[in-house]
Structures are given as structure tokens and as C-alpha cells.
C-alpha positions in Angstrom: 32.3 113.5 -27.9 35.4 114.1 -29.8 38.8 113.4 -28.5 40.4 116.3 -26.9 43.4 118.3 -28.3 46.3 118.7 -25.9 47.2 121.6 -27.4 43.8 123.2 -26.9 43.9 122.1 -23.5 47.6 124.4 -22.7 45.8 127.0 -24.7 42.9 127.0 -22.2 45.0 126.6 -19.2 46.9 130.2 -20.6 43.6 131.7 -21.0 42.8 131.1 -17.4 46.3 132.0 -15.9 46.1 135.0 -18.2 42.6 135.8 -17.2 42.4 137.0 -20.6 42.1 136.2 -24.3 44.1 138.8 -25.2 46.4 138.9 -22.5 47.0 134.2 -22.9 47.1 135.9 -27.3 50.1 138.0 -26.6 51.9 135.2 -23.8 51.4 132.6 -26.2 52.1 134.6 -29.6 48.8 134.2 -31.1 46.6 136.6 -32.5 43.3 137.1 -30.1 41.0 136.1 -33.4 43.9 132.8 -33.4 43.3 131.7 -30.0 39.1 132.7 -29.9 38.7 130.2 -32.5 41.3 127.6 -30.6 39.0 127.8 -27.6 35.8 127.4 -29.3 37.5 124.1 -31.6 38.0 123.2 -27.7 34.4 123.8 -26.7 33.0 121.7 -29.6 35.4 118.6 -28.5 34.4 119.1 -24.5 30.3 119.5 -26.1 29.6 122.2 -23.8 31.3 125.8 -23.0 34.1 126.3 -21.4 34.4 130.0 -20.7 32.3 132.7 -19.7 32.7 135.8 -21.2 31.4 139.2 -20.0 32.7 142.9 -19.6 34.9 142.3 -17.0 36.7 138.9 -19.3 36.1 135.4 -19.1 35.4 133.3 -16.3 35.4 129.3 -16.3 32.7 127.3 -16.3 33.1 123.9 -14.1 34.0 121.7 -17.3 36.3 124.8 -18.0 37.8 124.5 -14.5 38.3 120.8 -14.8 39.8 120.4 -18.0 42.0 123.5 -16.5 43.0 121.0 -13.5 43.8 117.9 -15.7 45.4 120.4 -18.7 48.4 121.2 -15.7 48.8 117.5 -15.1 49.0 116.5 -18.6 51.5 119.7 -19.2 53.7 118.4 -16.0 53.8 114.4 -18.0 54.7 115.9 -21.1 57.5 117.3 -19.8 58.4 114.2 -18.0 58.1 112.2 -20.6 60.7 114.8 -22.3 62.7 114.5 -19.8 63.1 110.8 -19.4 63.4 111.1 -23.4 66.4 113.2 -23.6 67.7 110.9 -20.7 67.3 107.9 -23.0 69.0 110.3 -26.3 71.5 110.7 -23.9 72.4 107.6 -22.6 71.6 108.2 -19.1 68.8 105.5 -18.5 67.4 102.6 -20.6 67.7 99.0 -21.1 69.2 96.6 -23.4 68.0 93.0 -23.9 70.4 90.4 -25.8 70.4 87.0 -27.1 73.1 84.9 -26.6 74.4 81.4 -27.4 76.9 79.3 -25.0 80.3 80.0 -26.8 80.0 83.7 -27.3 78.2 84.0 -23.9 81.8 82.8 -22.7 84.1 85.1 -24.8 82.6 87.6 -26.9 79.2 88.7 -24.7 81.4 89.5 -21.5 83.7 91.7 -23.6 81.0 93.7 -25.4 78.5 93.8 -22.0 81.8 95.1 -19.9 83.4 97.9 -22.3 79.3 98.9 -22.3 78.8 99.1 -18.4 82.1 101.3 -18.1 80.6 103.4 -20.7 76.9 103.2 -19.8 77.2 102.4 -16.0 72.7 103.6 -15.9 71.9 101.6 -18.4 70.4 97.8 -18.1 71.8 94.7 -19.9 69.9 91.6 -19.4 70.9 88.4 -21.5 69.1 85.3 -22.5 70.9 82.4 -23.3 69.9 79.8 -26.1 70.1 77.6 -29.3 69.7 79.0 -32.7 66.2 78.6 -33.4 65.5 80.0 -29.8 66.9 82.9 -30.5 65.5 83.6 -33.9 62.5 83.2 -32.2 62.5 85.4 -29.8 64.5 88.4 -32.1 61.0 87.8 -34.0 58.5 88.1 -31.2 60.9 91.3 -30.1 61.9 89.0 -26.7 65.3 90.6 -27.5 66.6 93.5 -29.5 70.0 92.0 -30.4 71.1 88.5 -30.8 74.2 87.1 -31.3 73.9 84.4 -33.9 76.3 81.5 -35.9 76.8 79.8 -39.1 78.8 77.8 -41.2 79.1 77.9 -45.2 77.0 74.9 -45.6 73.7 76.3 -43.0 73.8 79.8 -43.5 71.3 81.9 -42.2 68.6 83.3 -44.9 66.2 85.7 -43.1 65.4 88.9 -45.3 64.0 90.1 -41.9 66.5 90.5 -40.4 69.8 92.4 -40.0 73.1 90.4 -39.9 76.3 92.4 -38.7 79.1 90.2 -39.3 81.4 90.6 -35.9 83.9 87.6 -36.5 85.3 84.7 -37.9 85.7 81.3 -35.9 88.1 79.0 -36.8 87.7 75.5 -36.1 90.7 74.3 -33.7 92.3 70.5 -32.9 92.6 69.6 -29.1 95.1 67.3 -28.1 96.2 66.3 -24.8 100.1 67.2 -23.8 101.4 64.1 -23.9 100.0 63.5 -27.7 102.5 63.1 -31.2 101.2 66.3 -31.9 101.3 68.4 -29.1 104.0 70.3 -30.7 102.8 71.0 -33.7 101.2 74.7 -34.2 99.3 73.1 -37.4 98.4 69.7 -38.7 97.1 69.2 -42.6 93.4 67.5 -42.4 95.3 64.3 -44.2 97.0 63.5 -40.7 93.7 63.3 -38.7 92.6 60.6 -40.7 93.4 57.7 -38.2 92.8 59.7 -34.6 90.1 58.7 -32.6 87.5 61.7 -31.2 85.8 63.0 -28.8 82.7 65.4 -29.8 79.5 66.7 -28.7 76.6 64.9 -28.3 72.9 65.2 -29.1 72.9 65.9 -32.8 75.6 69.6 -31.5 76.9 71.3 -35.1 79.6 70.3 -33.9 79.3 66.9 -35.0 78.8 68.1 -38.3 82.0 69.9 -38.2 83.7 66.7 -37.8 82.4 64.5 -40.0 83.2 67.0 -42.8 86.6 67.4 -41.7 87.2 63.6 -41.1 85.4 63.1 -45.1 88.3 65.6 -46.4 90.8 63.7 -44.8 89.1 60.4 -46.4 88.2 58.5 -43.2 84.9 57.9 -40.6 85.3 59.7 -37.8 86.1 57.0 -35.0 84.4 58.6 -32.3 85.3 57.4 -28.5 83.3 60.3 -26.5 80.2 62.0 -26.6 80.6 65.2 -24.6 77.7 67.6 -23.3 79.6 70.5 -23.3 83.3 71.5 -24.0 84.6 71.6 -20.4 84.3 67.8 -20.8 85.3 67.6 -24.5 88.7 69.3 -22.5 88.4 66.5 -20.1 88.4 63.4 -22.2 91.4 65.0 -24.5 94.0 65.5 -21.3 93.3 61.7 -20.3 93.8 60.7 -24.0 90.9 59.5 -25.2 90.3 61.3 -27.9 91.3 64.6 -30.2 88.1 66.9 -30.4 87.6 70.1 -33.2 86.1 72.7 -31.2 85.7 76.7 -32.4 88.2 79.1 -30.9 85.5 81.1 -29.0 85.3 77.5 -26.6 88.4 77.5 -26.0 88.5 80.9 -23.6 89.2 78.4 -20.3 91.7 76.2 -21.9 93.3 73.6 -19.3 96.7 73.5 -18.9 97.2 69.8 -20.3 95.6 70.3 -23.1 97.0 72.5 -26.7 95.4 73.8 -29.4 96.6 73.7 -32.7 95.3 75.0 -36.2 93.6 72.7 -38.6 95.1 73.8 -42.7 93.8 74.3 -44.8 90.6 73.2 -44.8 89.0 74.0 -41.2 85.6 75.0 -41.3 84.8 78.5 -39.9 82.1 79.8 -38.4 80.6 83.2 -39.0 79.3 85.1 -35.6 76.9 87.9 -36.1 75.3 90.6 -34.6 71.2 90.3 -35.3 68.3 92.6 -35.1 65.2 93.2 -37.0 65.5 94.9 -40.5 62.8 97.0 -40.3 63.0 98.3 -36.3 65.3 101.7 -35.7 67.5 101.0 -32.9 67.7 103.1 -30.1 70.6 104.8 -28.7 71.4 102.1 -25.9 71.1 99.5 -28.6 73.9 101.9 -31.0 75.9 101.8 -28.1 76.1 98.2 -27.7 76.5 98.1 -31.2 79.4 99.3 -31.1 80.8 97.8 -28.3 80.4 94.2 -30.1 82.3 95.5 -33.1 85.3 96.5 -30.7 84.8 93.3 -28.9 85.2 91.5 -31.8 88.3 92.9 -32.9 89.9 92.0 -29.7 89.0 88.9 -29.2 89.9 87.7 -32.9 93.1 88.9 -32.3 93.8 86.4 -29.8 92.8 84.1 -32.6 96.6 84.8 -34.4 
């Protein structure tokens, strides 16, 4: 049995509210000839008849009165699902799902997700948080629709299948505690670093990598004191004095009171922070709106960076 049209089906339904084929013709603004042949196409698909016809019009026949039952049903879902379509257009229900890693989960994310909420109070945001390669991962098996991602000049990101929006630049900062030579300072050369001891992160974190490039341009090792497991402690270890740290500017949202931040110039690495998606997958409207809301996010929060 062939599949049946859903078209057909309507037409049938008209037919039978009509109680005519040239009454449901003139409803529907079809020719009687036009919709004969419609019903027949029908009757082909169903493999049996569907009508009855005699000199008083048409009747059903019980597969005509059932697809006539299900034919209302299936009109009431189409418009339901056009419904909770123009509801999605409109940005009146949906959902967003977003990748996220630590540092921008503590200062870009909560910027972007809020300016979104006040705009799009019916719409759902849930967030994942992860590495790198996590979150490539699941942008590939469509876990998420937008990630935010990282890198640095030397580890960029090469993924032709993928979209990168560029949303900001993060400059590599120096802590120092308060009571430190430098404390005053609003920037320091690399060449003056060359004899500090560190604190960094540990477990093979970029930022390690960070600072053995910027202890190489200043010509020394890094002479490291602390390994950290996040920067809440990296914070920690500078106010006591145990140790400078490099940290990114986006980690640096909860600074503590006795410690300063000071720029590292020229030199510092920066890393890039993107907005990701799949190349070849059309975003939805929810998804433009959030978009959007990173861009503007973005902006704000680098300007804190001056």
C-alpha cells in the first residue's frame, strides 16, 4: 500500500463536510474534474474506495470514514506544529544548549546567558562545562549548539567544520601580592620577571605553557614554587608571597583584595575566545539570539580589560 498524501487526506475530509464534490471543489478552489481525480489518487494509495457515489452524492465507505476521523487529527497537529513553529520564529519557546570552559563560564558566559534571559525570559539555556577537546567533541556529536572555545598563536584551532566567531582577546596578566616591589607598577617588561619565583597550574594546564614561553623571552627557567588546581588558589599562594602567577584577564573576575594585577609589555601572550558551531548546520532563532548576546558580552567585558 502506498503512503498516504496528507493533502489528499484534507481534500477527503472537505468532500465529506461538503457532502459534495462540487460543493468541497468550490470551498476549496478546485475545479470538480481537479478534485475527482485527487480522490481517486487517494483511493489508489488507501487500495480500496473511499466514497460512494449515487444520485443523491457521495457517501463514505468505512475506510472513507476512518481516514475522515484520522484526516481531522492530522489537520489539528499540523496546525500545532505551526503554532509551536511560529512560537519558536518568534522567540517565545525553545532551548539553547552551550559549551563552556572554566574562565569564560566565570565572566563571559554569565554576561551573554543574562542579557539573553531578560530578553528571552521562555526560552531554555542549559550549559555544560569542559576542556577543550570535550567540547569539540560534543559541538561534533551536536551535544551542544554553541561552544565557547580558546587559543593561543602557537595551538590554534584548525577545524574546517566548524565556525569560529572571534568574541575577544585575553591578555595574559602578572599577579603579585600587595606587599611585592611591584605592586605599584601598572606594567612590567618580560626582562624584569626573569628572577621571580611562580606559582602556576598544575596537571599539564596551558597555562603552564604560557609561562614557560614568557619566562624563555625574558631568558630564564621558570622557578616554580606552586602548583595550583585552579586560580582561586593561584590568588592564594600570591597574597602570602610565594610566588607571582600569569593568569588570563577573564580569571581574574574575583580578584582578592591583596593581590594586583599588572600588564605584562610587550610580549604577553593573548588568547583568542570564540564563539563555535557547526559550519554546515543553520542556527535557529534562539541560537541568533544568543549570538548576539555573546558579541555584546564581549564588548563589555573587554572593556574592563583597559
Amino acid at each position: 500500500m502506498a503512503e498516504l498524501d496528507v493533502r489528499r487526506l484534507a481534500l477527503l475530509a472537505e468532500v465529506a463536510g461538503e457532502g459534495s464534490i462540487s460543493a468541497a471543489a468550490k470551498a476549496a478552489g478546485y475545479t470538480p474534474s481537479a478534485v475527482s481525480q485527487q480522490i481517486a489518487k487517494l483511493e489508489r494509495e488507501a487500495g480500496q474506495p473511499l466514497l460512494e457515489r449515487h444520485a443523491r452524492g457521495i457517501s463514505l465507505t468505512d475506510g472513507g470514514r476512518a481516514l475522515v476521523g484520522r484526516a481531522g487529527r492530522i489537520a489539528n497537529e499540523i496546525r500545532a506544529a505551526r503554532a509551536e513553529l511560529d512560537e519558536i520564529a518568534g522567540l517565545r519557546s525553545g532551548s539553547v544548549r552551550l559549551g563552556s570552559f572554566p574562565t569564560a563560564s566565570a565572566s563571559l558566559l554569565p554576561l551573554a546567558v543574562k542579557g539573553f534571559g531578560l530578553q528571552h525570559p521562555d526560552i531554555t539555556v542549559s550549559v555544560r562545562s569542559a576542556l577543550r577537546a570535550e567540547l569539540l567533541e560534543m559541538l561534533h556529536v551536536r551535544d551542544v549548539e554553541l561552544a565557547l572555545l580558546w587559543d593561543y598563536d602557537w595551538d590554534r584551532i584548525e577545524d574546517s567544520s566548524l565556525e569560529l566567531l572571534p568574541l575577544i582577546d585575553d591578555p595574559t596578566a602578572l599577579l603579585v601580592s600587595a606587599g611585592h616591589r611591584l605592586a605599584d607598577r601598572s606594567a612590567v617588561p618580560l626582562e624584569e620577571l626573569a628572577r621571580e619565583q611562580w606559582v602556576t597550574r598544575a596537571d599539564d594546564h596551558p597555562l603552564g605553557d604560557v609561562l614557560r614561553r614568557v619566562t624563555a623571552r625574558a631568558g630564564a627557567e621558570p622557578q616554580i614554587t606552586f602548583e595550583a588546581h585552579d586560580y582561586h588558589e593561584v590568588q592564594a599562594m600570591v597574597a602570602v608571597g610565594l610566588g607571582v602567577a600569569l593568569a588570563p584577564r577573564t580569571a581574574l573576575t574575583n580578584l582578592r583584595e591583596d593581590v594586583r594585577v599588572i600588564d605584562v609589555s610587550p610580549g604577553a601572550p593573548v588568547r583568542r575566545i570564540m564563539l563555535a558551531r557547526l559550519a554546515d548546520r543553520r542556527l535557529t532563532p534562539a541560537e541568533e539570539g544568543m549570538r548576539s548576546e555573546f558579541i555584546t558580552a564581549a564588548a563589555e567585558l573587554a572593556a574592563t580589560f583597559r
